[in-house]
C-alpha positions in Angstrom: -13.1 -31.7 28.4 -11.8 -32.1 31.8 -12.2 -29.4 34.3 -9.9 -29.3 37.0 -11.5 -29.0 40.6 -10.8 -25.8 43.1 -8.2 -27.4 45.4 -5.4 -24.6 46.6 -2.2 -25.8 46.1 -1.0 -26.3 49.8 2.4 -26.2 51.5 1.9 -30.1 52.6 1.1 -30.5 48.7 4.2 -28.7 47.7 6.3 -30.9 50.5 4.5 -34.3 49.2 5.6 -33.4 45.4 9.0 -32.2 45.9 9.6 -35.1 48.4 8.1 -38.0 46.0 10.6 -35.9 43.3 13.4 -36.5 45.9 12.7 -40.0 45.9 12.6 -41.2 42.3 16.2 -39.4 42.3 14.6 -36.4 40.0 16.4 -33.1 39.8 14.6 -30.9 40.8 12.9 -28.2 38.3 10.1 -25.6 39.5 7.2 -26.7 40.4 3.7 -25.2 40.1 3.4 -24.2 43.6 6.8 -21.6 43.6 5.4 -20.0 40.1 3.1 -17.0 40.0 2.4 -14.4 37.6 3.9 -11.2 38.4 2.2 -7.9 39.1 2.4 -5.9 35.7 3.3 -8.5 33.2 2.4 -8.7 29.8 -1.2 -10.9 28.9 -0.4 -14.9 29.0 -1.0 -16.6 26.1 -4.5 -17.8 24.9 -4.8 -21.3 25.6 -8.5 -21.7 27.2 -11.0 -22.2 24.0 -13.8 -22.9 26.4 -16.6 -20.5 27.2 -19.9 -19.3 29.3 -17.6 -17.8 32.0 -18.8 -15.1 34.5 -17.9 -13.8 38.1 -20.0 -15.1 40.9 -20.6 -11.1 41.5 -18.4 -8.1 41.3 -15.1 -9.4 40.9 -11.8 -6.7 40.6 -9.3 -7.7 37.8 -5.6 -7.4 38.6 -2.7 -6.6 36.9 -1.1 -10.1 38.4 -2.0 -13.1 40.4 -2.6 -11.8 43.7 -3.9 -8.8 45.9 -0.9 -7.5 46.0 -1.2 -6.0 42.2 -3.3 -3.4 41.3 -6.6 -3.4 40.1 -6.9 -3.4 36.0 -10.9 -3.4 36.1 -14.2 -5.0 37.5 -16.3 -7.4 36.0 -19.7 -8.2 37.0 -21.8 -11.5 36.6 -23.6 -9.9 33.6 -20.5 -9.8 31.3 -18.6 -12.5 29.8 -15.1 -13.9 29.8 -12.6 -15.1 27.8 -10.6 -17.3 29.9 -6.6 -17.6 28.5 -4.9 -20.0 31.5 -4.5 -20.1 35.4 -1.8 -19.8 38.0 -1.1 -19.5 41.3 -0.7 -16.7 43.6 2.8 -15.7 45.2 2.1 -18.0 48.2 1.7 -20.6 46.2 -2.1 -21.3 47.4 -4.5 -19.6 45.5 -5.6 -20.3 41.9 -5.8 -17.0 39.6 -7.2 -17.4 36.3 -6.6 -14.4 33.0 -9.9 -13.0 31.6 -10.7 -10.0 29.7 -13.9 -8.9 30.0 -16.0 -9.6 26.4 -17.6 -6.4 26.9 -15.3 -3.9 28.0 -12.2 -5.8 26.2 -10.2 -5.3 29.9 -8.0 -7.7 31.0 -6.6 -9.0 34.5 -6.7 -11.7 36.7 -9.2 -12.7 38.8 -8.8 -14.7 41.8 -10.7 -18.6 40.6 -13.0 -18.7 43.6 -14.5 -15.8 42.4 -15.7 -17.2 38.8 -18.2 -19.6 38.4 -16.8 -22.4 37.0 -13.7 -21.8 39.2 -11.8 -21.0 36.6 -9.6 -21.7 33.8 -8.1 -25.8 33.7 -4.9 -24.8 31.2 -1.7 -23.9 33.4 0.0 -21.0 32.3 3.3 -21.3 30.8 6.4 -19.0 32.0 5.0 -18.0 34.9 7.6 -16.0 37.9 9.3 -18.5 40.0 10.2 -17.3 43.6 
């Protein structure tokens, strides 16, 4: 299995990939950093079969990727989660993976810095563009 390292997607990332994009003449299509998952969606899919995931500490679950949603629930380092995929956050630079909680059976999104694996490696499909 590969695990994908903690790097925020950047603006200068962005720039670099739309501008190599430019130059192999390829239309442009949304990219990872202008999709997010929107506050109050339904659950992503179930793509992440890995396990032995925990928050670093109290974490709060939200109802999208960002701060900007509202809190679903806590977990703490004690209780396990089931990963289902990652994206990013509205600006495009933090990673946000969707748990729910093994023992409570709450879902949300937690930002990946919190975790301790830093999160899920499986991109989310149909995410919000901006």
């Amino acid at each position: 299995m590969t695990r994908r390292a903690f790097r925020p997607f950047t603006v200068a990332t962005a720039i670099a990939v739309v501008a190599a994009g430019a130059v192999a003449g390829a239309v442009a299509a949304p990219t990872q950093a202008s999709a997010h998952w929107s506050c109050g969606r339904s659950a992503p899919p179930d793509l992440d079969t890995t396990g032995g995931h925990h928050t670093t500490g109290a974490a709060n679950m939200r109802v999208g990727s960002s701060t900007r949603c509202a809190e679903s629930g806590v977990s703490y380092s004690s209780q396990s989660l089931d990963y289902h995929c990652y994206a990013l956050d509205i600006n495009g630079v933090d990673t946000w993976t969707y748990v729910v909680n093994v023992q409570t059976r709450v879902g949300g999104w937690i930002r990946d810095d919190l975790l301790n694996d830093y999160g899920s490696g499986v991109w989310c499909p149909n995410q919000t563009q901006v």
